[in-house]
DRENDO-1510 file (C-alpha; in Angstrom, 1 decimal, always signed):
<recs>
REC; n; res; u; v; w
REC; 1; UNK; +160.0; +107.5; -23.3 .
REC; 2; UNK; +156.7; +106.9; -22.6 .
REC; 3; UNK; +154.0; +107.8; -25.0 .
REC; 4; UNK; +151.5; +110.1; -23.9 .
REC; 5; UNK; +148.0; +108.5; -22.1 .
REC; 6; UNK; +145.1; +108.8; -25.1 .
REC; 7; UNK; +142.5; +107.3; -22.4 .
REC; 8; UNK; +138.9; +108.6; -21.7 .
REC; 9; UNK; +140.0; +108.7; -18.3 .
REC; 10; UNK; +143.1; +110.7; -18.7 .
REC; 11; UNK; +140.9; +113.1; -21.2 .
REC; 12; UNK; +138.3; +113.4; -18.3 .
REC; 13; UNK; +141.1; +114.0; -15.9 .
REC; 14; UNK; +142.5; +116.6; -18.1 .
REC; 15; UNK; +138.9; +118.7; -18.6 .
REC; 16; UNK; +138.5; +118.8; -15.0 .
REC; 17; UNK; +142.2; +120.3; -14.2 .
REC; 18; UNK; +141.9; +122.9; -17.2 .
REC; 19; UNK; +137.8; +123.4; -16.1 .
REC; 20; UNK; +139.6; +124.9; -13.0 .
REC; 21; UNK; +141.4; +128.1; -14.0 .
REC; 22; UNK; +137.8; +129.5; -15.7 .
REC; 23; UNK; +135.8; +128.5; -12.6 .
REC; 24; UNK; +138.4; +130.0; -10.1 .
REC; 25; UNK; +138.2; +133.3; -12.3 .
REC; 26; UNK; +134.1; +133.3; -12.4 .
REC; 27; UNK; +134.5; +132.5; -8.1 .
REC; 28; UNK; +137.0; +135.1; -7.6 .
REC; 29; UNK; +135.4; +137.8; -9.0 .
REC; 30; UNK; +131.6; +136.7; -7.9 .
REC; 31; UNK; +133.1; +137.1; -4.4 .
REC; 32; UNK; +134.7; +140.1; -5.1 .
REC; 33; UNK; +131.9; +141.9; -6.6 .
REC; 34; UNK; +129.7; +140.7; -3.0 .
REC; 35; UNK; +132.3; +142.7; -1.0 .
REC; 36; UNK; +131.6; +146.0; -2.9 .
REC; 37; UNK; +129.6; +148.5; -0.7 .
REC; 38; UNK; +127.6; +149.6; -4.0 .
REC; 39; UNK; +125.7; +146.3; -4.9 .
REC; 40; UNK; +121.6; +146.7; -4.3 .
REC; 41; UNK; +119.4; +143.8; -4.2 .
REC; 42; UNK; +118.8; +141.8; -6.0 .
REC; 43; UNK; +121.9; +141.7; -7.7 .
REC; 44; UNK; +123.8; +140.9; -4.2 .
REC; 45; UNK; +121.8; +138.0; -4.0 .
REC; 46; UNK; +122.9; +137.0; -7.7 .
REC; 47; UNK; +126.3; +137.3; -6.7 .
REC; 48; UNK; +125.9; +135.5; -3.6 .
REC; 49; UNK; +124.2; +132.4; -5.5 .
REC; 50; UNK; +127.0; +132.7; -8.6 .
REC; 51; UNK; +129.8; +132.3; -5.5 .
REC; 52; UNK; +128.1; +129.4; -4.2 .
REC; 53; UNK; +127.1; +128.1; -7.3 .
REC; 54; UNK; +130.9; +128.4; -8.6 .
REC; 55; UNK; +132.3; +126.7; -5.6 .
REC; 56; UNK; +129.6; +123.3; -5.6 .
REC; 57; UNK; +131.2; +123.2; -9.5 .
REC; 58; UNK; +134.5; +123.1; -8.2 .
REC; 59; UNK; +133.2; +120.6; -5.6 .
REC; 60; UNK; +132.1; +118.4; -8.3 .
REC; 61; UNK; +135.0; +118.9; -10.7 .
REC; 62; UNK; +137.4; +117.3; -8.0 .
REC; 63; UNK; +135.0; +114.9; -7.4 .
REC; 64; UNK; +134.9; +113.8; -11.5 .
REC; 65; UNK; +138.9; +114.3; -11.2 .
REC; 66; UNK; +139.0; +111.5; -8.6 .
REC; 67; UNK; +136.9; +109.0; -10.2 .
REC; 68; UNK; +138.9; +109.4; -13.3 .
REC; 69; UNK; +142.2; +108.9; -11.8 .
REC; 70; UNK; +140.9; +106.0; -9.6 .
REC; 71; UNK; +139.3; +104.3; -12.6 .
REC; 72; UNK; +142.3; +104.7; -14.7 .
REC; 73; UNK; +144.7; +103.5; -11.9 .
REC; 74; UNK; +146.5; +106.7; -11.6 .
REC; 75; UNK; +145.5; +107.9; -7.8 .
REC; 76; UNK; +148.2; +108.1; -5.5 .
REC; 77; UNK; +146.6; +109.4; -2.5 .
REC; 78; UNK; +148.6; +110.9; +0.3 .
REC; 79; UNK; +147.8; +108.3; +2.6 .
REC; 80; UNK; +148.3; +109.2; +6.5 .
REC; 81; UNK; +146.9; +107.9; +10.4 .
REC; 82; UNK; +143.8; +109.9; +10.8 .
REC; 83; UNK; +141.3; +109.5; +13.9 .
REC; 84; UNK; +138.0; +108.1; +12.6 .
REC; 85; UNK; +135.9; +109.6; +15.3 .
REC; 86; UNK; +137.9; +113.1; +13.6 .
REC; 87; UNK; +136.5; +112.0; +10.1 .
REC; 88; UNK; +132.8; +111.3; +11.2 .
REC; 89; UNK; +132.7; +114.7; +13.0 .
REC; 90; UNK; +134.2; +116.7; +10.4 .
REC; 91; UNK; +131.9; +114.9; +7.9 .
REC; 92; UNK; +128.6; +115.2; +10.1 .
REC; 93; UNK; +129.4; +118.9; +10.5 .
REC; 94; UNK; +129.0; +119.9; +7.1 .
REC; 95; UNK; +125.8; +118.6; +7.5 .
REC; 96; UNK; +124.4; +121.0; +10.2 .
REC; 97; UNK; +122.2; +119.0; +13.1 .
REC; 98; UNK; +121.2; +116.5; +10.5 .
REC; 99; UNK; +123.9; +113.8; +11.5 .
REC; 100; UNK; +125.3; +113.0; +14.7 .
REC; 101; UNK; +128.5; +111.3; +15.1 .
REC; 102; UNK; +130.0; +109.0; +18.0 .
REC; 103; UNK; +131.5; +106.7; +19.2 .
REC; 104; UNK; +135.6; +105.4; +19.8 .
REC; 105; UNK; +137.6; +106.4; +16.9 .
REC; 106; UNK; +140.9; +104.4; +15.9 .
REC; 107; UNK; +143.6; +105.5; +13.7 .
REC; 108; UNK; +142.9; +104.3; +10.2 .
REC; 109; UNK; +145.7; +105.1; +6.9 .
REC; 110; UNK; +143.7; +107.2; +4.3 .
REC; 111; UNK; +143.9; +110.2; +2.6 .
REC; 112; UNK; +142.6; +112.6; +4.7 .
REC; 113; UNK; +140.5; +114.9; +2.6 .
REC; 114; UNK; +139.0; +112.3; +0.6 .
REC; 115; UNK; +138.0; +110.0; +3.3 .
REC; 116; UNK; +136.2; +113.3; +4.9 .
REC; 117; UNK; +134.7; +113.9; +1.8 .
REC; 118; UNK; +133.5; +110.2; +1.4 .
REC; 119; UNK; +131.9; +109.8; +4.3 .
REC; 120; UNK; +129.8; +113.3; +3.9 .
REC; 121; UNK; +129.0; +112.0; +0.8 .
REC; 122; UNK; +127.7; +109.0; +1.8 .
REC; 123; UNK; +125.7; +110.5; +4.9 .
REC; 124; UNK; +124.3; +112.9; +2.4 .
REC; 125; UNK; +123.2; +110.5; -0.2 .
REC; 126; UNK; +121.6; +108.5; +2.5 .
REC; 127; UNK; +119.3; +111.4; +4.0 .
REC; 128; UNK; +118.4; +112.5; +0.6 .
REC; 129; UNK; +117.3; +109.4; -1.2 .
REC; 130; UNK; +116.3; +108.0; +2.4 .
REC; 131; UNK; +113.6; +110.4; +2.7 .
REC; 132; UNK; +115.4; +111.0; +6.3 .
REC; 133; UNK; +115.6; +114.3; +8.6 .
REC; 134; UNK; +118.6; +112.6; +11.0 .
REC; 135; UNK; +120.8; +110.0; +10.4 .
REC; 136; UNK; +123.5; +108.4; +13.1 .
REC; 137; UNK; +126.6; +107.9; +12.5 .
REC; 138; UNK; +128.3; +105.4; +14.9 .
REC; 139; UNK; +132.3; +105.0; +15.2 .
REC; 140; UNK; +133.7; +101.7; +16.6 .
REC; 141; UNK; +137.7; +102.2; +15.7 .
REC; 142; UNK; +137.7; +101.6; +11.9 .
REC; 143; UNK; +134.2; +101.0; +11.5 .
REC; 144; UNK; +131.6; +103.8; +10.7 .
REC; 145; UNK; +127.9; +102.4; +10.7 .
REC; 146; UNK; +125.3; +104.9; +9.0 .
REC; 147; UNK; +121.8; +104.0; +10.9 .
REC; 148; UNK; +118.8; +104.1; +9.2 .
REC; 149; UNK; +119.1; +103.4; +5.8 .
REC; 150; UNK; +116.0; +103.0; +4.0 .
REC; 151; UNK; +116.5; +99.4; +2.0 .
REC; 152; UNK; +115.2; +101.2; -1.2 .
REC; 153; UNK; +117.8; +104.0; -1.0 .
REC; 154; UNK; +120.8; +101.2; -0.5 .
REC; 155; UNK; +121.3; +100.7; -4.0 .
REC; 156; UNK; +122.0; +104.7; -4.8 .
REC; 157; UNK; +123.9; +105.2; -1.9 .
REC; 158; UNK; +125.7; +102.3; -2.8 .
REC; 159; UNK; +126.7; +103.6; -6.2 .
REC; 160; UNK; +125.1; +100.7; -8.2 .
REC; 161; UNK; +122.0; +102.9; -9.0 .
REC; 162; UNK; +124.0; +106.1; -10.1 .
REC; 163; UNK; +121.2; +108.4; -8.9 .
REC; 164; UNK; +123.9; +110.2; -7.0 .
REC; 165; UNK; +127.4; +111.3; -8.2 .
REC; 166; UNK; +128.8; +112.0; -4.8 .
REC; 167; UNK; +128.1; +108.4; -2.9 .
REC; 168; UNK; +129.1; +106.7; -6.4 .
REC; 169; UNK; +133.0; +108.4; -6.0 .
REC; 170; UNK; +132.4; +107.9; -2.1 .
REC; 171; UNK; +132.3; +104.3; -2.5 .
REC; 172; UNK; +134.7; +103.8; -5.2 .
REC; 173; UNK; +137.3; +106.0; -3.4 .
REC; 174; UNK; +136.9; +104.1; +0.0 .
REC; 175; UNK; +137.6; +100.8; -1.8 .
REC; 176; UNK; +140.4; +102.4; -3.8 .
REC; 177; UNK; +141.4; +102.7; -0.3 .
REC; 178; UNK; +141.6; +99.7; +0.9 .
REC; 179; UNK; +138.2; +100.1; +2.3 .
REC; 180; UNK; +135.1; +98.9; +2.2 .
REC; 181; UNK; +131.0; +99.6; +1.4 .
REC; 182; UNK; +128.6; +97.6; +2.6 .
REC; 183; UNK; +124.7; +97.3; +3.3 .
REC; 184; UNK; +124.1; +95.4; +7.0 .
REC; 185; UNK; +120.3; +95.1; +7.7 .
REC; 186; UNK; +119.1; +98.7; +7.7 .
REC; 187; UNK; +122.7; +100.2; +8.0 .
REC; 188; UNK; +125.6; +101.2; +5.9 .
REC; 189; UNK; +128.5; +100.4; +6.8 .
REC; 190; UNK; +131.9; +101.4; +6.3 .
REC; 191; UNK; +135.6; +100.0; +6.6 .
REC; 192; UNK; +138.2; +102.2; +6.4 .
REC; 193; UNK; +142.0; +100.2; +6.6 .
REC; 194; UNK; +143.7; +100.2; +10.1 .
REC; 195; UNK; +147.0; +102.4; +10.5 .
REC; 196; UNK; +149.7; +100.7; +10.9 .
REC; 197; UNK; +150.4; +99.9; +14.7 .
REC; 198; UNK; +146.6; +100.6; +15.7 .
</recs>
């Protein structure tokens, strides 16, 4: 029998999976509470920014949960073909008009969620410590170049200034991957690993 994992990882892993019941309870009832006919400004408002709020925690609970399991080797992620032209979109979209995303996608074996997620962090990271109001993102099969990237904002979008938790689990779960990070002239670029076949 195996004896039970006493790691910092594991105990960081842990937090974030019990942190979920009590933030699910304080999201479930903030959105409730919005939907009542009765609520008067400015306590819809409060309600409104508690939801949000409630959910970016959850956001970055999954995120901590991720690095944890990734730096203690316990991440089995559900890997799977998924179009990369698919991923760029679905990542640029989150960002409103402030990314745009093209070029010839390829099939590359990821985890799905967590290669979207990546790659809106990473976009993200680079137009707020870029200083940038748009940011391309160019897709050539397994390759996903982000164009400009300020050579001062390379290291925190890189993760090795951690000015920014979201690229720093970006990067780490791309090269848990199989993938990798990299700073090319004035562009970031990204390898995701080729599906099988492709």
């Amino acid at each position: 029998m195996r004896a039970p994992d006493s790691s910092f990882s594991y105990l960081v892993s842990l937090a974030c999976h019990d942190l979920r019941t009590p933030l699910a309870t304080v999201h479930g009832f903030a959105r409730t509470l919005t939907r009542l006919a009765d609520v008067q400004p400015p306590a819809d408002r409060y309600l409104e920014m508690m939801a949000v709020a409630s959910e970016q925690l959850g956001e970055l609970l999954d995120e901590l949960g991720l690095a944890a399991r990734i730096e203690g080797g316990r991440w089995e992620p559900n890997l799977q073909p998924a179009d990369t032209l698919e991923l760029a979109r679905a990542a640029a979209a989150r960002l409103d008009d402030s990314v745009g995303a093209a070029g010839e996608g390829a099939d590359a074996l990821v985890d799905r969620e967590t290669a979207e997620r990546s790659l809106y962090a990473l976009a993200r990271a680079a137009l707020r410590h870029g200083g940038l109001d748009r940011l391309e993102l160019k897709v050539d099969r397994t390759e996903l170049t982000f164009s400009p990237l300020p050579a001062d904002a390379a290291p925190v979008v890189l993760g090795e200034s951690m000015k920014d938790f979201g690229a720093a689990v970006a990067v780490r779960a791309v090269r848990a991957l199989g993938g990798s990070v990299d700073v090319v002239g004035e562009a970031l670029v990204v390898r995701l690993p080729d599906a099988p076949g492709t």
